[in-house]
N, C-alpha and C positions, 0 to 999 in steps of 0.2 A: 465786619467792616468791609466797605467796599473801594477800591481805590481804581478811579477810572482816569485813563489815561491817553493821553491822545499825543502821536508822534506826528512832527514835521523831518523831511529828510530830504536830503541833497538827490539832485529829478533833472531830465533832461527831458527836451522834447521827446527824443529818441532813446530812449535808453541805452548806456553803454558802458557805464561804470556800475561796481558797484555802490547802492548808496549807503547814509551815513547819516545819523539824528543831526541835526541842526534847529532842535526844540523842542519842550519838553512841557506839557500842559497837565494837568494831571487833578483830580476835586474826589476829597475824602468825604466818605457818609458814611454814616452810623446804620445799622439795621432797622431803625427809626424813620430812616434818611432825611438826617440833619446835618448840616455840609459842617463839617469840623473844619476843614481847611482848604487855601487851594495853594497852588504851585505854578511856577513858569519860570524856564529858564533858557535861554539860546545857549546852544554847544557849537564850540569850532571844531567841523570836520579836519581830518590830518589826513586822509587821503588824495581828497577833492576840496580843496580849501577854498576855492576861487564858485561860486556859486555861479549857475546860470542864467541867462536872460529868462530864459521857460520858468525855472527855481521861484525868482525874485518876483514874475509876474502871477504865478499862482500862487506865493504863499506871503505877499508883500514884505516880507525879509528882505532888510539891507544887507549887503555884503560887507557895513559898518557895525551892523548890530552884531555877523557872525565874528569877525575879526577883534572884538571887544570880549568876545564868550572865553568861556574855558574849555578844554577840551573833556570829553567824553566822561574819563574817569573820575574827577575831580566834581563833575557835574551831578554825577549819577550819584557818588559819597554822599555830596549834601542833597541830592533827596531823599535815598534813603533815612540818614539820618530824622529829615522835616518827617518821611510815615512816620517812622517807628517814635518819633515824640509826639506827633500830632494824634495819630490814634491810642498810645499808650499800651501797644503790643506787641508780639514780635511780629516779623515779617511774612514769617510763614502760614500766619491765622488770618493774612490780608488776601479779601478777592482779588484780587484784575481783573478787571471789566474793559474792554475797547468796541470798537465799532467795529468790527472784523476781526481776522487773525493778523492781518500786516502789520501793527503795533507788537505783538507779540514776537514774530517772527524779526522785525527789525529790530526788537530791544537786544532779541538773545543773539542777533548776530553783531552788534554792536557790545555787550559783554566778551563775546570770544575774541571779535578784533582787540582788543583791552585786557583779555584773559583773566575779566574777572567774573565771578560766579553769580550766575541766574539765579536769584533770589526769591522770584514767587513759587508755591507751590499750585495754585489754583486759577487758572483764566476761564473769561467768560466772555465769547462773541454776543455780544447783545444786537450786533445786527442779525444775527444767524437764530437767535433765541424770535428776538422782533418779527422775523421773517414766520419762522414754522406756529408762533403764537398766533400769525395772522391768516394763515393759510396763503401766504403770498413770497415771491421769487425774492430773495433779498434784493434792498433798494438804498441808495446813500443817503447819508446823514439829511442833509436837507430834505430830501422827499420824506423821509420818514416822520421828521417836525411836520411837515405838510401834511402827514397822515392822520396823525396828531392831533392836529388842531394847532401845532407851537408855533408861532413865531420864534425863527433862527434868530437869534441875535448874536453882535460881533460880527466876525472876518470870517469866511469860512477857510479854512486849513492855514486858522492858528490855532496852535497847541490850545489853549485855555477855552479859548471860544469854542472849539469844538469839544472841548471836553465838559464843558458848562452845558452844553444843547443836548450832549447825550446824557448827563445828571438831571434831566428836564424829562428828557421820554424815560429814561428809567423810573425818577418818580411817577410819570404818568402811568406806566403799563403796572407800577406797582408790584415791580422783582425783588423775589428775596431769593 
C-alpha cells in the first residue's frame, strides 16, 4: 500500500516561526494502484493560531476554515484510524510517499510538538525518486505534471489537490 500525502503549514513571507500543519491531504493505493481512499482535513495550529496574509494567499486557507479545525492531535487520530480501516492493515506495512522530504520532516515534528509517536516505518521522496529516474535536478510538483504530460488539476498547495497530481505522476512513471 501506498499512502501519499501532502502537507500545508503555517508560512510567512519571511520565515520566523516555527511552523505547524494547517492541512492534511493524503490518497491511498493499492500495489495495483487503485485509489482505495482519500482524506482532507484542516488542523488549528496552537502555536501560531492567527495565519498570515503570505499563509492565506498561497495556500487559499481561511483563517475561518483554521479556526473551525481541530487541533493536531485529534486530527492525526482520525486519520490514522481512516489508513488503517481504509487499507485493512497495520500502519507499519503503509509506504509514505510525498513530493520531497518536507512532509516528512514536518509530520514528525508536528508528532513531537503533541508527543505522539511517528508511526510510519517507510518514506518515499517521489520527487527525488522522479528526479534521478529522469536524469534531471529535482523540480516542483507542477513542472513535473508538465513533464508528464498531466494537466495539474485543483489548487496548487491544497493538501488533496496536491496529493491527487502526485497519485497521477506516480501512476504515470509506474512506481512500485
Amino acid at each position: 500500500m501506498y499512502l501519499i500525502i501532502d502537507l500545508e503549514a503555517t508560512c510567512w513571507q519571511y520565515p520566523k516561526e516555527e511552523k505547524e500543519i494547517i492541512e492534511m491531504g493524503a490518497v491511498l493505493i493499492d500495489r495495483n494502484y487503485k485509489i482505495l481512499g482519500e482524506y482532507q482535513s484542516f488542523v488549528r495550529p496552537v502555536k501560531n493560531p492567527i495565519l498570515s496574509k503570505f499563509c492565506k494567499d498561497l495556500t487559499s486557507i481561511t483563517q475561518e476554515e483554521i479556526d473551525n479545525a481541530e487541533i493536531f492531535p485529534v486530527v492525526f487520530e482520525k486519520f490514522i484510524n481512516w489508513v488503517i480501516q481504509t487499507a485493512k492493515c497495520k500502519i507499519e506495512e503503509i509506504t509514505f510517499c510525498s513530493w520531497g522530504y518536507y512532509d516528512k520532516e514536518q509530520l514528525i515534528k508536528d508528532c513531537q510538538l503533541h508527543n505522539i509517536k511517528y508511526p510510519f516505518v517507510t518514506h518515499r521522496s517521489l520527487k527525488h525518486e522522479f528526479a534521478k529516474k529522469r536524469r534531471i535536478k529535482p523540480v516542483g510538483l507542477k513542472k513535473a505534471c508538465e513533464i508528464c504530460g498531466i494537466k495539474f488539476e485543483g489548487t496548487h498547495h491544497r493538501a488533496l489537490d496536491d496529493a491527487r497530481n502526485i497519485v497521477k505522476i506516480f501512476i504515470k512513471e509506474k512506481w512500485k
